[in-house]
DRENDO-1510 file (C-alpha; in Angstrom, 1 decimal, always signed):
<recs>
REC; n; res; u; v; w
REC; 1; UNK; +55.6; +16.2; -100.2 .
REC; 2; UNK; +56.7; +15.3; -96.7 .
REC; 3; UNK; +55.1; +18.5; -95.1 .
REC; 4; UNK; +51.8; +18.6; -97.5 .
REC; 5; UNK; +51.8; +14.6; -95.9 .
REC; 6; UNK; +52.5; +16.1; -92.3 .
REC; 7; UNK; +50.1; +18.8; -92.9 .
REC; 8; UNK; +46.8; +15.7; -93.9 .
REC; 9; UNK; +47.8; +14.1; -90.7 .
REC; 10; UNK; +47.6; +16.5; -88.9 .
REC; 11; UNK; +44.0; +17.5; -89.8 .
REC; 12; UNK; +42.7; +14.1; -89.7 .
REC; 13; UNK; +43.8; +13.7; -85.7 .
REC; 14; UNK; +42.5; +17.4; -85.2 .
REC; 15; UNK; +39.2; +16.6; -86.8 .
REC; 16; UNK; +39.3; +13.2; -85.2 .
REC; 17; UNK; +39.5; +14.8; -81.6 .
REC; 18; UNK; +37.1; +17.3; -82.1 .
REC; 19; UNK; +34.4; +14.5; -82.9 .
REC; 20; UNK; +35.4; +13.2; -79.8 .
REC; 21; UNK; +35.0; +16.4; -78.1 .
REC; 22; UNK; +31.5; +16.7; -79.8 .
REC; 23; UNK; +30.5; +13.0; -78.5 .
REC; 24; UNK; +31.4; +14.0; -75.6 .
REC; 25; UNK; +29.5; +16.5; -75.1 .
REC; 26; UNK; +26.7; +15.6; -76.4 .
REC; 27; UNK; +26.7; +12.7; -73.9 .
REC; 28; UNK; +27.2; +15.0; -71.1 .
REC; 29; UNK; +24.2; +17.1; -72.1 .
REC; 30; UNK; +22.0; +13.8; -72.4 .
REC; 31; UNK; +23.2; +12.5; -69.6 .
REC; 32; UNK; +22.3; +16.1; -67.6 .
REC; 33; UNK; +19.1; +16.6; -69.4 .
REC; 34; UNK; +17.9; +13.0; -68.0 .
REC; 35; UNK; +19.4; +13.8; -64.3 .
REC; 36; UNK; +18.0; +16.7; -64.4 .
REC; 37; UNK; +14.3; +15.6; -65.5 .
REC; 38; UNK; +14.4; +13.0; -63.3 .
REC; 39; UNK; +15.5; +14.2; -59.6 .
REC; 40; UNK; +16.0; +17.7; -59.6 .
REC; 41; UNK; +12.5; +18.8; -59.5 .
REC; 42; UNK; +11.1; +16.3; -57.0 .
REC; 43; UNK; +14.0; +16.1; -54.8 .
REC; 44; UNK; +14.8; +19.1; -53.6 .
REC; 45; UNK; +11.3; +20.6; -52.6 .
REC; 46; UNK; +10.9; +16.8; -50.8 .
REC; 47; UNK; +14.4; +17.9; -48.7 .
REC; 48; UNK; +13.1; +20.8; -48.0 .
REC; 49; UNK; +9.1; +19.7; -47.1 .
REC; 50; UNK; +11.1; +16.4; -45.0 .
REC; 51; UNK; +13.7; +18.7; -43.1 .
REC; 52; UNK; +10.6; +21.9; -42.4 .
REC; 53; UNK; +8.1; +18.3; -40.7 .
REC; 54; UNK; +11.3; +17.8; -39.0 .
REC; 55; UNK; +11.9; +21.0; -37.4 .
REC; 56; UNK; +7.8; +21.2; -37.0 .
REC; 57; UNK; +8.0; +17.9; -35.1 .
REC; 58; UNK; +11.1; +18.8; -32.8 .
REC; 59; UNK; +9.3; +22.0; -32.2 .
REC; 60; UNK; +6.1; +20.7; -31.0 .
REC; 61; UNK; +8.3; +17.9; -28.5 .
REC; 62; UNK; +9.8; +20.7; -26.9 .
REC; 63; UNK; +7.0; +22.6; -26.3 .
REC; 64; UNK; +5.2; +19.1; -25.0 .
REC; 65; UNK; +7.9; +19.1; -22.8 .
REC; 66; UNK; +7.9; +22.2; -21.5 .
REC; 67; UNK; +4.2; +21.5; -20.7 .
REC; 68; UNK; +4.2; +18.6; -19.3 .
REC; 69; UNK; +7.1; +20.3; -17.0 .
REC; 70; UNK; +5.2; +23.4; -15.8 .
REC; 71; UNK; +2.7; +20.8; -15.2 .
REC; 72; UNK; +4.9; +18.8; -13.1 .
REC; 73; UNK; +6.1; +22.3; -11.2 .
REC; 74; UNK; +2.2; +22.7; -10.3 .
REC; 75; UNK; +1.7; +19.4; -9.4 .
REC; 76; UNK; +0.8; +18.3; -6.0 .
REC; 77; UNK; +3.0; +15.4; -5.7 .
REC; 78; UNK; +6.7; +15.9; -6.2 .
REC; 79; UNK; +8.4; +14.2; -8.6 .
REC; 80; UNK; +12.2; +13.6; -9.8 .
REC; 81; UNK; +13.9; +11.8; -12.4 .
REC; 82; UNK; +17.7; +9.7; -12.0 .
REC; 83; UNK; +19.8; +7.9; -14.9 .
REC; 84; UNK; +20.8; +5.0; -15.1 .
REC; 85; UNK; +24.1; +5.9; -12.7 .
REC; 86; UNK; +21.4; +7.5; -10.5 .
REC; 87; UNK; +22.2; +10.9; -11.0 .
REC; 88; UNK; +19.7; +13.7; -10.4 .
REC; 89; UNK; +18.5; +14.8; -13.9 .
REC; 90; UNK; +14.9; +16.9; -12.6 .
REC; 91; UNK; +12.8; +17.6; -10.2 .
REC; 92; UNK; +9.5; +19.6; -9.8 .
REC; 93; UNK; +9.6; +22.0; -6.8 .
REC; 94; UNK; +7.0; +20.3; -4.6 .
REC; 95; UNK; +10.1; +17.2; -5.0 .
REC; 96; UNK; +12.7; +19.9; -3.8 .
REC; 97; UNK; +10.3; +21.2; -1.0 .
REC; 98; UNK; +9.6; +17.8; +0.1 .
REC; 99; UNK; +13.4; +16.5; +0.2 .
REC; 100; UNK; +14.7; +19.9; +1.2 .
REC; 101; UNK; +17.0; +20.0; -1.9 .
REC; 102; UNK; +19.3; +23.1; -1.0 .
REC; 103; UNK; +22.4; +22.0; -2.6 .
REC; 104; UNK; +20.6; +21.0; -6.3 .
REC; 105; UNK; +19.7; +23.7; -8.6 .
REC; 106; UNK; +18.1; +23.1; -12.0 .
REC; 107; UNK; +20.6; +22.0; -14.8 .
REC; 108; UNK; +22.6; +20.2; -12.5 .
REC; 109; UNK; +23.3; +16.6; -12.6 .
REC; 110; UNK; +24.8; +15.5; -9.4 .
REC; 111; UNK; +24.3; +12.0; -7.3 .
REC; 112; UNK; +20.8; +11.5; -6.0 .
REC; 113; UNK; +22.8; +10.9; -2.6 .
REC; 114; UNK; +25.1; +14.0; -2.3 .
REC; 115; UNK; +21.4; +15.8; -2.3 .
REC; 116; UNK; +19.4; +13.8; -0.7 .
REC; 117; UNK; +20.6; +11.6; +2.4 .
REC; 118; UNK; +17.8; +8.8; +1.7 .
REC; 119; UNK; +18.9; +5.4; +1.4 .
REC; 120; UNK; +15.0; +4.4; +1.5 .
REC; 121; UNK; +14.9; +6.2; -1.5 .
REC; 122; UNK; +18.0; +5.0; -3.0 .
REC; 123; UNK; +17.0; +1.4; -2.6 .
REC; 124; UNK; +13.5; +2.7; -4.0 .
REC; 125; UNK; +15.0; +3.2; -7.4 .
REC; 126; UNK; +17.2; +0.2; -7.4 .
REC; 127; UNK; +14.2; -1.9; -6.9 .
REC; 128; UNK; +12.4; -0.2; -9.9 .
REC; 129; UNK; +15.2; -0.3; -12.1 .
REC; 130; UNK; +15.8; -4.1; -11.6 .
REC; 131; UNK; +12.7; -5.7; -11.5 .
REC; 132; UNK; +11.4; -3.0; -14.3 .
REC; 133; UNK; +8.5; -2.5; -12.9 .
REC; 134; UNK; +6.3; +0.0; -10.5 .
REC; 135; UNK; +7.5; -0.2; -6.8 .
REC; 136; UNK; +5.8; +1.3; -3.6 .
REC; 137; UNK; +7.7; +2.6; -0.6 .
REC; 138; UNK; +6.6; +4.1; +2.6 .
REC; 139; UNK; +9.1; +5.8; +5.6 .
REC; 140; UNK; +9.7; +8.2; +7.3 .
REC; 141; UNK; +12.0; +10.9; +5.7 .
REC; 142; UNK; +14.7; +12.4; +8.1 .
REC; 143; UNK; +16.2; +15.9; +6.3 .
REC; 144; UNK; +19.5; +16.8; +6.7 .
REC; 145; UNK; +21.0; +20.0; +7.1 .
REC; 146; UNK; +24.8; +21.0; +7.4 .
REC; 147; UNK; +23.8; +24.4; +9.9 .
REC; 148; UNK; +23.6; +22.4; +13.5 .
REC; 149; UNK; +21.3; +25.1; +14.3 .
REC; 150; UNK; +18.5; +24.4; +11.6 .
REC; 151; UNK; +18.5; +20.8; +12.5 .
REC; 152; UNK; +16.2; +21.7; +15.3 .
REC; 153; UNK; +13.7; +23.3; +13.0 .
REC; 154; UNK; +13.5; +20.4; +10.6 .
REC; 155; UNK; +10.6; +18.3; +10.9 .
REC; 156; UNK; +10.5; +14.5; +10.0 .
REC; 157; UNK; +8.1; +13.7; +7.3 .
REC; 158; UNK; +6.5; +10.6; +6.5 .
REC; 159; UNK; +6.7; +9.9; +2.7 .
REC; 160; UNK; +5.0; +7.4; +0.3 .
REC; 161; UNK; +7.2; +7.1; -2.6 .
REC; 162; UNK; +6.3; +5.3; -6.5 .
REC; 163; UNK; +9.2; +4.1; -8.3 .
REC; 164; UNK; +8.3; +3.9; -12.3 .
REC; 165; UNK; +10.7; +2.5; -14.6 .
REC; 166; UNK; +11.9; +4.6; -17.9 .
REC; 167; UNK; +13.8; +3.5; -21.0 .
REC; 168; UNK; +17.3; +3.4; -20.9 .
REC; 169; UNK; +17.5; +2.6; -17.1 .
REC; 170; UNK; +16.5; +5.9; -15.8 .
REC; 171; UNK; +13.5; +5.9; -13.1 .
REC; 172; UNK; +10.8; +8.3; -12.4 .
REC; 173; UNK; +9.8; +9.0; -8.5 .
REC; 174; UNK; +6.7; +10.2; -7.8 .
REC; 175; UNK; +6.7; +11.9; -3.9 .
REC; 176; UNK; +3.5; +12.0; -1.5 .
REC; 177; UNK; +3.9; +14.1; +1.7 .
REC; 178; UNK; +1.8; +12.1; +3.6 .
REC; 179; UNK; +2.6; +14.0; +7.2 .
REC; 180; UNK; +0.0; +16.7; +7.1 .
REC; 181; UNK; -3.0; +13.7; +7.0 .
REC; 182; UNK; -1.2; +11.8; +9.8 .
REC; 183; UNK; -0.8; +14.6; +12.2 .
REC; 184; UNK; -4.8; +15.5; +11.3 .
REC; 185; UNK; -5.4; +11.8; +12.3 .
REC; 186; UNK; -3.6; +12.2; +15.3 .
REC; 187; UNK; -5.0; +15.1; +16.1 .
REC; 188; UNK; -8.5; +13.5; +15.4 .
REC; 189; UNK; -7.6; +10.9; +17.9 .
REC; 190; UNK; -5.9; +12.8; +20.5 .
REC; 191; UNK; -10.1; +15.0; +20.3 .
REC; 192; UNK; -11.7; +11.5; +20.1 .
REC; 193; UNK; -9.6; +10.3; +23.4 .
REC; 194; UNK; -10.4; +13.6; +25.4 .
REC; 195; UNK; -13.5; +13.2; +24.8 .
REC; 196; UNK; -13.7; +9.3; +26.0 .
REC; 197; UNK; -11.9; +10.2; +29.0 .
REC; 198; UNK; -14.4; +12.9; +30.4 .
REC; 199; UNK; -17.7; +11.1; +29.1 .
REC; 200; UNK; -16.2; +8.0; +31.8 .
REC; 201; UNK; -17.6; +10.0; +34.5 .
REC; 202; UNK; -20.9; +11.1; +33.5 .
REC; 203; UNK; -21.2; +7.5; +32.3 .
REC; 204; UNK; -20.6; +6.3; +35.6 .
REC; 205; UNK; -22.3; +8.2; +37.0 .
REC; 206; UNK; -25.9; +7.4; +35.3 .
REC; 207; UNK; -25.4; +3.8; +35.8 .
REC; 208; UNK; -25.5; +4.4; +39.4 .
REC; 209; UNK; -28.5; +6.0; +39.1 .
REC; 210; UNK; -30.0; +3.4; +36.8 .
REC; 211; UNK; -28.8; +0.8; +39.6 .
REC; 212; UNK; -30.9; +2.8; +42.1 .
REC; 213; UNK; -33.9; +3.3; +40.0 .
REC; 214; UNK; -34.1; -0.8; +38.9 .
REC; 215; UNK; -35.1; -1.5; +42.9 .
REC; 216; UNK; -37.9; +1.4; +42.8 .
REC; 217; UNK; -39.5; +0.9; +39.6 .
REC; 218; UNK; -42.4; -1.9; +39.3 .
REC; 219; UNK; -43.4; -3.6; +36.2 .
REC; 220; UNK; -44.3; -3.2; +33.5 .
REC; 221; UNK; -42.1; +0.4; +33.8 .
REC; 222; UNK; -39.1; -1.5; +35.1 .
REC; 223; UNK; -38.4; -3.3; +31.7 .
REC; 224; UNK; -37.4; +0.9; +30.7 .
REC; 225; UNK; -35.0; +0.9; +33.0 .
REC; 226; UNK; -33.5; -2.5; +32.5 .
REC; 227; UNK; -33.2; -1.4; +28.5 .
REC; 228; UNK; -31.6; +2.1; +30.3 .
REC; 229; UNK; -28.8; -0.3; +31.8 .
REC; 230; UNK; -28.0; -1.7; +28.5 .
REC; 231; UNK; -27.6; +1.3; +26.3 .
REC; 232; UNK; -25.2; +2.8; +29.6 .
REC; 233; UNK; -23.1; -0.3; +29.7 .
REC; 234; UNK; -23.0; -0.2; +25.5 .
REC; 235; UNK; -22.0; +3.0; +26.0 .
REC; 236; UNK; -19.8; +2.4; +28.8 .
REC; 237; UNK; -17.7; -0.8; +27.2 .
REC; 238; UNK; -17.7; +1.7; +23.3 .
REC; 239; UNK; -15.6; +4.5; +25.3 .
REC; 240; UNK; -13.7; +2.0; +27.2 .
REC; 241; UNK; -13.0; +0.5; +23.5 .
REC; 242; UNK; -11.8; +3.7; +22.0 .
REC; 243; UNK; -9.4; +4.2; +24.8 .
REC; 244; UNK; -7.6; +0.7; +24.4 .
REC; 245; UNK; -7.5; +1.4; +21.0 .
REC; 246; UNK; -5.9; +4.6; +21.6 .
REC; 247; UNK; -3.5; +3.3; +24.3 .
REC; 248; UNK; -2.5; +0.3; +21.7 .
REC; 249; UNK; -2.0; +2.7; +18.5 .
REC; 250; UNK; +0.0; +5.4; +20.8 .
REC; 251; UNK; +2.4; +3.2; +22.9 .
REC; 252; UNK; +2.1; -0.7; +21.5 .
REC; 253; UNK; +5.2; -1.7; +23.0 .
REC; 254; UNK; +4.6; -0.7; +26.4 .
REC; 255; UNK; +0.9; -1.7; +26.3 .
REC; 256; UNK; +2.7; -5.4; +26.5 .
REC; 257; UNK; +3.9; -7.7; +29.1 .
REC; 258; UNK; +5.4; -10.4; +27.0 .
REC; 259; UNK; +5.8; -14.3; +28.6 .
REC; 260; UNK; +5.3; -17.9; +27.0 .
REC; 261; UNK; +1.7; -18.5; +26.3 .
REC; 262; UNK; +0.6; -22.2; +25.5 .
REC; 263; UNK; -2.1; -21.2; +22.4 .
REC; 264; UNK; -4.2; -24.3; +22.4 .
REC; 265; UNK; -5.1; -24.0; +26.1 .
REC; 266; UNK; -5.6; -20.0; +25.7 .
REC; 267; UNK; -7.8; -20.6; +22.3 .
REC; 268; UNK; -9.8; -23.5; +25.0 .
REC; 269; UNK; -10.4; -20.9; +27.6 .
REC; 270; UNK; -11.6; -18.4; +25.3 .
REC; 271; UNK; -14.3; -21.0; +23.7 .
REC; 272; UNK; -15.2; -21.8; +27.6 .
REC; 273; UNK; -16.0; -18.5; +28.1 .
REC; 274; UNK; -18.3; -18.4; +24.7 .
REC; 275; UNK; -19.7; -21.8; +25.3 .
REC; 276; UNK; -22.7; -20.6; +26.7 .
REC; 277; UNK; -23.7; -18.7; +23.7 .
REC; 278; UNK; -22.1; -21.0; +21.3 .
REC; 279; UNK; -24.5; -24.1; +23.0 .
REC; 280; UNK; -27.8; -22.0; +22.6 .
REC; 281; UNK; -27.6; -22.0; +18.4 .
REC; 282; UNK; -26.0; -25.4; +18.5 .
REC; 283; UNK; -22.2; -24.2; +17.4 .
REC; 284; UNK; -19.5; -26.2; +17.8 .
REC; 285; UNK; -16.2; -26.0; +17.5 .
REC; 286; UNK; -13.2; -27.9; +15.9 .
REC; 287; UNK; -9.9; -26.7; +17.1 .
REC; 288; UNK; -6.8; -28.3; +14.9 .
REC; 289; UNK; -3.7; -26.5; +17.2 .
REC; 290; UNK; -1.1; -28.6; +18.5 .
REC; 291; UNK; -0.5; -29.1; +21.7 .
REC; 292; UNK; +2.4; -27.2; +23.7 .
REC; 293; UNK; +2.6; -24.7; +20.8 .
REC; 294; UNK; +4.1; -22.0; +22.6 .
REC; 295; UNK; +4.6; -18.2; +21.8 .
REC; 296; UNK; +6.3; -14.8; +23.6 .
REC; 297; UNK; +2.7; -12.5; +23.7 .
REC; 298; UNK; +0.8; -10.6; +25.8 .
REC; 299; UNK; -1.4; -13.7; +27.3 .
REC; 300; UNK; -4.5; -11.1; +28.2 .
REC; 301; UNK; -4.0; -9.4; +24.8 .
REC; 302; UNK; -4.2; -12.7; +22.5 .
REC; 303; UNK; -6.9; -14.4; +25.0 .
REC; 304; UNK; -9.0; -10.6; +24.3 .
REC; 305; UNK; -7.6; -11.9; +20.2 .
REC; 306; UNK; -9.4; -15.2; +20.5 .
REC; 307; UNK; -12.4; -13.7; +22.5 .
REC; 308; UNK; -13.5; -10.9; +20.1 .
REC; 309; UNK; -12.8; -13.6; +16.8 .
REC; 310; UNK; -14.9; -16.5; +18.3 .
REC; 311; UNK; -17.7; -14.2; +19.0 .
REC; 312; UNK; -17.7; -12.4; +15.5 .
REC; 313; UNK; -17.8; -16.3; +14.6 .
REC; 314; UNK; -20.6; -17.5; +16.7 .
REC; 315; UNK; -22.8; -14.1; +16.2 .
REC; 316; UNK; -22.8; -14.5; +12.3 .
REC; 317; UNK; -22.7; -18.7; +12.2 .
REC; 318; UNK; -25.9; -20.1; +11.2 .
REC; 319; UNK; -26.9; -22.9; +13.6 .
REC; 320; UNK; -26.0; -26.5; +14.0 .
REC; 321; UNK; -22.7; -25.6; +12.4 .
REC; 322; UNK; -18.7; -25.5; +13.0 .
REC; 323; UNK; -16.2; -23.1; +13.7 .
REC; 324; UNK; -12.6; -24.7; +12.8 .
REC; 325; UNK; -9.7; -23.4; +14.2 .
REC; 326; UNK; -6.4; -24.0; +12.9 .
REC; 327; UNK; -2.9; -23.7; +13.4 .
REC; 328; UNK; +0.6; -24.4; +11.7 .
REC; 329; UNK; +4.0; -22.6; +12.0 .
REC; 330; UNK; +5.5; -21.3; +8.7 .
REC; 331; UNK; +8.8; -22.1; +8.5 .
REC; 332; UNK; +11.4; -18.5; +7.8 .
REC; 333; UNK; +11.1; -18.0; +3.7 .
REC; 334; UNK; +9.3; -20.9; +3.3 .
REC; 335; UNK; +5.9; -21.1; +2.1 .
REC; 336; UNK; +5.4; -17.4; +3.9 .
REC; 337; UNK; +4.3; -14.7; +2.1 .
REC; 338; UNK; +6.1; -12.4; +4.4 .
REC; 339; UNK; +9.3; -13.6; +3.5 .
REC; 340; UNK; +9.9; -13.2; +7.6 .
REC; 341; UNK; +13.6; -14.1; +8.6 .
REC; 342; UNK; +12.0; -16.4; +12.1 .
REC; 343; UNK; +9.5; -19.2; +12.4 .
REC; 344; UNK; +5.9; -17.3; +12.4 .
REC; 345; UNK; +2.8; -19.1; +13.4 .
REC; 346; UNK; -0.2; -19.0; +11.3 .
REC; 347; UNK; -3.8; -19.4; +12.8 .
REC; 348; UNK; -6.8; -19.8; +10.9 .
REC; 349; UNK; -10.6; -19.2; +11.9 .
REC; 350; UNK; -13.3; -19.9; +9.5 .
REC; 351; UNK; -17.0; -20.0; +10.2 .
REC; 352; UNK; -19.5; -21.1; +7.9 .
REC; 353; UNK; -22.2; -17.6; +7.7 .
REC; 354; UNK; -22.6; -15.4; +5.0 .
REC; 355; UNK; -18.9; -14.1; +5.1 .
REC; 356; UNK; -17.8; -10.4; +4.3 .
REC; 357; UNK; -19.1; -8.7; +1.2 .
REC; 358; UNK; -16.3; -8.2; -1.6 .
REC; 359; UNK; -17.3; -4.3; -0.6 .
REC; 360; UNK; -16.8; -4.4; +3.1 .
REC; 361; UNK; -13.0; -6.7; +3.0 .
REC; 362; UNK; -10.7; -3.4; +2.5 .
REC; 363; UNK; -12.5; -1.8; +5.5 .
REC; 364; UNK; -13.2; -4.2; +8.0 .
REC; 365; UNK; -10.4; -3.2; +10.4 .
REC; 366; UNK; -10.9; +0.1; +10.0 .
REC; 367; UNK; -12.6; +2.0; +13.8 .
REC; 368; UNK; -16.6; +2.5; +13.6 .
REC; 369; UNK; -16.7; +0.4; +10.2 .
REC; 370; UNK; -20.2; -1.5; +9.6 .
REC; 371; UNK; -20.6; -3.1; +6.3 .
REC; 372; UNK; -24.0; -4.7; +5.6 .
REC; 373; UNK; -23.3; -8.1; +6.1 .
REC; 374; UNK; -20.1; -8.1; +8.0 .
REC; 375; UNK; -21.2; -6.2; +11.0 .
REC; 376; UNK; -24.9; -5.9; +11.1 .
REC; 377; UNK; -27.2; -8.5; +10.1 .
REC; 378; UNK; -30.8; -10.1; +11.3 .
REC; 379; UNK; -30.9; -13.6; +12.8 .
REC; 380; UNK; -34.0; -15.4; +13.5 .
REC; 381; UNK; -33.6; -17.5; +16.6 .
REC; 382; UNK; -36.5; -19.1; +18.5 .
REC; 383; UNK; -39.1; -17.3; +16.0 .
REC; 384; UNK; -37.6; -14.1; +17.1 .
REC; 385; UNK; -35.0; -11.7; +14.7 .
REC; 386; UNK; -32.8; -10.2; +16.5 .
REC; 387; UNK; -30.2; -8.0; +14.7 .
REC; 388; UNK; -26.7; -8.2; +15.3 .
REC; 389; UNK; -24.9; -4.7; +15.8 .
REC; 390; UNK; -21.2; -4.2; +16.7 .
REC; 391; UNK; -19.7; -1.1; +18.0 .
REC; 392; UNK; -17.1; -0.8; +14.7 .
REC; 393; UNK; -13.9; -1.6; +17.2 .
REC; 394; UNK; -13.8; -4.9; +17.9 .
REC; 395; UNK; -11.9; -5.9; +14.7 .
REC; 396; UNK; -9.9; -2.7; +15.1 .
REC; 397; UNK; -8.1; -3.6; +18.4 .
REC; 398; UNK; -7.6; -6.9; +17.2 .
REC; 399; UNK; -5.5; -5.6; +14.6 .
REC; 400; UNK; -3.5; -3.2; +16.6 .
REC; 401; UNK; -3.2; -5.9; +19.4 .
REC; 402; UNK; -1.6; -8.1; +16.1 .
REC; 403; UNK; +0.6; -5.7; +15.0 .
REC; 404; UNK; +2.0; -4.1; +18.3 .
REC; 405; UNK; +2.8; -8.2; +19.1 .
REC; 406; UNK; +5.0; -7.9; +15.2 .
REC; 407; UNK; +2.3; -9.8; +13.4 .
REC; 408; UNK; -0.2; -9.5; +10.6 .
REC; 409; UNK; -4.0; -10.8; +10.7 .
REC; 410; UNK; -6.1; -10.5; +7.4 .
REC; 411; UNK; -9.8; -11.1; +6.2 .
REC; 412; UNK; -11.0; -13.0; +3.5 .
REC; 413; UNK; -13.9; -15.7; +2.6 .
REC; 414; UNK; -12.7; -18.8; +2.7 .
REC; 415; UNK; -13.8; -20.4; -0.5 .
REC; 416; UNK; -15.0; -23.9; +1.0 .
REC; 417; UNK; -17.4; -22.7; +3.8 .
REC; 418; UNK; -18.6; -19.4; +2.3 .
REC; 419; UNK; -17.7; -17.8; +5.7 .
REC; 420; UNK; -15.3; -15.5; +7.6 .
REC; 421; UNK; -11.9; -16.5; +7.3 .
REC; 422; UNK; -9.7; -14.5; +10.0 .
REC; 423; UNK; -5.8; -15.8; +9.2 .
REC; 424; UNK; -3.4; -14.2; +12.2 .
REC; 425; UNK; +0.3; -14.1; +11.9 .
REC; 426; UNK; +2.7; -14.3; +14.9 .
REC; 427; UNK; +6.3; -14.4; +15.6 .
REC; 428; UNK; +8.3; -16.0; +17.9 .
REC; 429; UNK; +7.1; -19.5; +17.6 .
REC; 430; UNK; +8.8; -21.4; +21.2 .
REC; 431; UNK; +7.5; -24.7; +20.4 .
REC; 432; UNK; +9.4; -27.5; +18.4 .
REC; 433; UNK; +7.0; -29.2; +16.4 .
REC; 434; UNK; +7.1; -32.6; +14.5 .
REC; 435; UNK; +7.3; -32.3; +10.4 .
REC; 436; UNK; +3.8; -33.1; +10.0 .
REC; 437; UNK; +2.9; -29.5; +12.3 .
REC; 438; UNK; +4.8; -27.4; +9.6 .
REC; 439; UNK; +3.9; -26.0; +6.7 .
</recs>
C-alpha cells in the first residue's frame, strides 16, 4: 500500500513537471515566433544597407580628399596646415618650395618652427587662431640652411601669407611668392629710369633750340614755337618726375635731411606760392593748424607735399570757394587707427570739386594713373574750357615722400563738401599742444 501510494506520487509530480516543461516551451516558441516576425527580417538587411552607405560615404571622403590634395600639389600658391599645438600636419609642394622645407617629409608631424625659422609666420597663425578669423601678412622670408656654403645661394623672398581658421584650432596657410613680380617691377623701373636719364639730354638740348628759334620767328608763326616750349618743359619736368620718384622708392632714407619744420608757416609759404592762381578763380583758403606745431621732416620734401596737394585743390575747386586745411596730433593708441606707439600728426585737406570717382580712389597713387574725374577734367573759366591734365606722378611722389618720412596719407571724399579729402599722417610731433589741439 505504501509503495502503490509512493508509486501515484510519483507520477502526479512527473506528469506535473512535464506540463511545465510543455508551458514552457510552448512560450519559448511564441515568444521566438513573435521576435522573429517582428525584427529579424527588417533588421538585418537595414545593418547591412546602414553599414554598405557607411563604407560608400567614407569611401567617397577619402577620395574627396585625395582630390582636393592633388589639387593643392598643383596649385600655384603653397599651402600648409598646423594643429592646434602648431605642429606641421601638410603641405603642398609649392609650400615646401617656397619655405625651403628640407628637413619635413610627408607623414611627419613636427613643430612648424623646427622646419621653418619664421616667426612672421608663427605669429601669422597665432593671430588666426585667436581672433578666429582670416588674417593677412606680408615680409620678407629669410631661408635657413645648416650648409654655411648654401647660405650664399639662398635668395630672400618676399611672401604674402593668409591665415584661415579651421575647427578644432588648427589653421590653414595659404603662401604667395610675391618676389618674381617685385624684381619684374624693379626691373621695369630700373628700364623706365635709364631711359629718363638719357632723354635729359636731348631734352635739353631742344629747348635751347626752341629758346633760339622764339627771337627769330614773327607772328602769327611764333605762337608754334611758344606751344613748342610748353610741350619740352612738360616733357622736361615728366622725366625729372620719374626720376625723384625713382630716387625716393630706391633710397628714401638717404633722399632725407631731417630738421624741425614749423608746419603752419610751411603750409603759408606753399599757399603764397599758389596765390596767384588761387586769386584768379576766386579760392580761398582756411588753414585751422596751430601755431608752432613742429615736426622732424624733410622741410623741401613736405613744402613739395603741400605744393602738389594745394594745386590738385585749386585745379579741380570750382570758384568762389574754400580749401580748409586742418591739423590735430593723435595722441599714441588713442583715437589712431594705426595704433602707432608716438604722437602722429594728422593733416586734413578738403576742397569742395567734384571729388574722386568711387572707381578711381584704389588707384590714385599709383604712377601715370588718370581717372576721369580725378585727373582730367574741363573747366570753363572766362568763357573759355580749358582741360586739366596731370602727368599721373604728382600724387605718386607725394606718397613715397609720406612714407619714406614713416607716415601714411590716404584719399577719400569727404562727405560734407563732396570734394577731395587728402588726410596725411606724420610722426614725430615736436610741439606741445594745449588739450583742445588733440584729438
Amino acid at each position: 500500500m505504501l509503495l502503490l501510494g509512493f508509486c501515484f506520487g510519483l507520477a502526479i509530480g512527473i506528469g506535473f513537471w512535464v506540463w511545465q516543461v510543455v508551458q514552457f516551451n510552448h512560450y519559448l516558441g511564441k515568444l521566438l515566433q513573435s521576435l522573429t516576425h517582428n525584427f529579424k527580417p527588417p533588421l538585418i538587411p537595414r545593418w547591412r544597407h546602414d553599414i554598405a552607405l557607411v563604407k560608400y560615404y567614407s569611401e567617397d571622403l577619402q577620395q574627396q580628399l585625395k582630390t582636393y590634395q592633388q589639387l593643392l600639389d598643383f596649385a600655384p600658391l603653397g599651402y600648409l596646415q598646423v594643429d592646434e599645438e602648431n605642429q606641421l600636419l601638410w603641405c603642398n609642394q609649392q609650400a615646401q618650395e617656397i619655405l625651403d622645407l628640407q628637413r619635413w617629409q610627408p607623414g611627419q608631424v613636427r613643430l612648424l618652427l623646427e622646419v621653418v625659422r619664421s616667426y612672421e609666420l608663427d605669429r601669422l597663425i597665432e593671430k588666426t587662431r585667436d581672433r578666429q578669423q582670416v588674417q593677412v601678412r606680408e615680409w620678407v622670408f629669410h631661408p635657413s640652411c645648416d650648409n654655411a656654403n648654401a647660405m650664399l645661394e639662398l635668395r630672400s623672398v618676399a611672401l604674402r601669407a593668409s591665415g584661415l581658421p579651421l575647427p578644432k584650432g588648427q589653421v590653414g596657410v595659404f603662401l604667395e611668392n610675391r618676389q618674381p613680380l617685385l624684381d619684374m617691377n624693379q626691373a621695369r623701373d630700373r628700364a623706365f629710369s635709364d631711359l629718363a636719364h638719357e632723354l635729359r639730354t636731348p631734352l635739353t638740348s631742344i629747348r635751347l633750340v626752341v629758346e633760339t628759334l622764339q627771337d627769330r620767328v614773327d607772328a602769327p608763326l611764333n605762337r608754334w614755337v611758344k606751344r613748342l616750349m610748353l610741350e619740352v618743359d612738360r616733357l622736361i619736368n615728366l622725366v625729372q618726375s620719374w626720376l625723384e620718384l625713382t630716387q625716393l622708392e630706391t633710397n628714401p632714407i638717404l633722399q632725407l635731411h631731417r630738421q624741425p619744420v614749423e608746419v603752419q608757416s610751411l603750409i603759408a609759404s606753399a599757399w603764397e606760392t599758389l596765390e596767384p592762381l588761387a586769386e584768379r578763380r576766386q579760392i580761398k583758403i582756411k588753414c585751422s593748424v596751430a601755431k608752432n606745431l613742429w615736426i622732424n621732416a624733410d622741410e623741401s620734401r613736405i613744402y613739395q607735399v603741400f605744393l602738389n596737394l594745394l594745386d590738385n585743390s585749386i585745379k579741380y575747386s570750382p570758384p568762389d570757394t574754400t580749401i580748409e586745411v586742418e591739423a590735430k596730433v593723435l595722441l599714441p593708441k588713442d583715437g589712431d587707427e594705426d595704433k602707432s606707439d608716438v604722437p602722429r600728426l594728422e593733416i586734413n585737406i578738403i576742397d569742395s570739386g567734384e571729388g574722386f570717382s568711387e572707381s578711381d580712389l584704389p588707384y590714385v597713387f599709383q604712377r601715370f594713373y588718370r581717372g576721369d574725374k580725378a585727373r582730367s577734367r574741363n573747366l570753363v573759366t572766362n568763357n573759355s574750357a580749358t582741360t586739366i591734365v596731370g602727368s599721373g606722378l604728382g600724387l605718386a611722389i607725394v606718397q613715397q615722400i609720406i612714407l619714406a618720412h614713416g607716415g601714411s596719407i590716404k584719399a577719400n571724399n569727404h562727405p560734407v563738401t563732396g570734394g577731395a579729402w587728402l588726410a596725411i599722417k606724420l610722426p614725430q610731433v615736436m610741439a606741445k599742444l594745449s588739450s583742445q589741439d588733440y584729438s
